[in-house]
N, C-alpha and C positions, 0 to 999 in steps of 0.2 A: 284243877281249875286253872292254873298257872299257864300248864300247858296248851290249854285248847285255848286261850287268850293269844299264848305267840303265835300258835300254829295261823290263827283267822288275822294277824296284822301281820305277818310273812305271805299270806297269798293275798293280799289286801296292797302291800308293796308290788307285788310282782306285775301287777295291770300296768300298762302302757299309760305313762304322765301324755297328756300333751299339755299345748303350750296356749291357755282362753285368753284371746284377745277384746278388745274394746273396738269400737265402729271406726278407731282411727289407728289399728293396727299397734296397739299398746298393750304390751304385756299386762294381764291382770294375776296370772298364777298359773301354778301347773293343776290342773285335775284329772283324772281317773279319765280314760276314754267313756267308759261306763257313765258316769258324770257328767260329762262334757254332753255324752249323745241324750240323756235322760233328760236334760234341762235344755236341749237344743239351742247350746251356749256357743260364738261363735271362736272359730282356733282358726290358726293357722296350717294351712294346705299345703303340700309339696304337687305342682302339677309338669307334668315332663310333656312334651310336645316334639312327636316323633316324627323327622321329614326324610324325604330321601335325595339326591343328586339330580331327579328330573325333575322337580316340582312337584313333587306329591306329598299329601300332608297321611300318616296312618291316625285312622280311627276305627275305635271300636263299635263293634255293632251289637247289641244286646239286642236277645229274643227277637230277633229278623226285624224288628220295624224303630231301633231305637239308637241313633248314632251317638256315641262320647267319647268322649278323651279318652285315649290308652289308658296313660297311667296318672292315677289321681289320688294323692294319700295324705292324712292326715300327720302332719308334722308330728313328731316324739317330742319332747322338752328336752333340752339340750344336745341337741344335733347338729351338726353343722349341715345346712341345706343342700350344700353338693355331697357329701358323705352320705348323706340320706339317698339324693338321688343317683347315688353309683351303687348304692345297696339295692336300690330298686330297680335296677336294671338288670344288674346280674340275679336277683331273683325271679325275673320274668324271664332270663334267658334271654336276652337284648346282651350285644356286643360290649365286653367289657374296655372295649380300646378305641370308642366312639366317644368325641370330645362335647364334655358338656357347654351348653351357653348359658350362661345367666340372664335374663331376659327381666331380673326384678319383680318388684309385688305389684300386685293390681288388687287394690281396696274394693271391696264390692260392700254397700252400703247393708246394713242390717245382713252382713252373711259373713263371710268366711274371708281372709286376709288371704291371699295367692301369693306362692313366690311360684315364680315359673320358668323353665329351663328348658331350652330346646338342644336336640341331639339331631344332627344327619346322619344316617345311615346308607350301606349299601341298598341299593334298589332292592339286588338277586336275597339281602339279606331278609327284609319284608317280607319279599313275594312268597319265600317259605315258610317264614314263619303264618302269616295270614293261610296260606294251605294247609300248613298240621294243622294251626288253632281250629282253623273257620269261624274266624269271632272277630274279624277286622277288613277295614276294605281300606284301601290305597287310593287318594281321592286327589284328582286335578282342581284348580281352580273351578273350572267352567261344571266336574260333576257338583262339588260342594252346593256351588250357586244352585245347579239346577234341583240336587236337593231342598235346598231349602225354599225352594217354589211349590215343591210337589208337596202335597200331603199324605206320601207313602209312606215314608220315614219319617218320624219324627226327633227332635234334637233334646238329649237330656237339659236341664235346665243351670247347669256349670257350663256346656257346652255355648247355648243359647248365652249366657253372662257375659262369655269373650267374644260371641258375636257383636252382641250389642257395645260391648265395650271396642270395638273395633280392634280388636288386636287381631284378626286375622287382614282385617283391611288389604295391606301389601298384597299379600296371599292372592285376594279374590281380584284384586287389581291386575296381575300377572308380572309384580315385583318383587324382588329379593326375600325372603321371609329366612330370617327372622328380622323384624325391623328394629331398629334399635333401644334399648334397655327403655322400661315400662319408667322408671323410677329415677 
């Protein structure tokens, strides 16, 4: 009886902590991801923001009609946010020797706390990778815009949250991006 007690709070530890925040970006605890997604309690996000040297932002394209952020992952509890995001690169296969930027949190009201980090890459490094995956497109200013005119694609709703929050602004302006730190 002893045993099957350790055994169920040894895999009961092992679940991934993350870190539940409050609507003003305030640690409340660590809980279970399991916990965290059942009670749709809001944590903190790690979001990476992948660009390349001509002005091109990469995004993902889920099931043909659906554009999002590359990479978007639910912060661990105690992690350091660029260690997190250089773990997440080199698990995507994204260039381990591409300099992170820290771009800061952006509070999104009754959702999820952002920190967000942009990486430039090689162009030629994209173009391949978006041809093995085929699960990304490499988007100018003027495509984005004209996406978001059309109603062929539609935009995930994290995607839609930085629109509105303007952080692409610069971006769709045809200035520098990444614009300076959120926070």
């Amino acid at each position: 009886m002893g045993n099957k007690h350790k055994r169920s709070r040894t895999a009961e530890h092992r679940e991934k902590l993350l870190e539940a925040t409050d609507q003003n970006n305030r640690l409340l605890g660590y809980l279970t991801a399991s916990t965290v997604q059942a009670q749709k309690l809001a944590h903190r996000k790690l979001v990476i923001l992948i660009g390349d040297e001509c002005g091109h932002m990469f995004f993902r394209l889920h099931n043909e009609s659906c554009l999002s952020l590359p990479l978007v992952r639910s912060h661990l509890a105690g992690q350091v946010f660029a260690d997190f995001a250089a773990e997440i690169l080199l698990a995507e296969n994204f260039s381990p020797f591409s300099r992170l930027q820290d771009l800061g949190y952006l509070s999104c009201p009754v959702s999820h706390s952002l920190r967000i980090f942009y990486v430039r890459m090689a162009h030629s490094l994209l173009i391949r990778r978006i041809t093995a995956r085929q699960d990304g497109l490499l988007l100018d200013a003027d495509e984005l815009r004209g996406l978001q005119k059309t109603a062929e694609i539609s935009v995930d709703d994290l995607l839609q949250t930085l629109l509105a929050h303007q952080l692409f602004a610069p971006f769709l302006e045809g200035q520098t991006f990444p614009p300076a730190t959120l926070s």
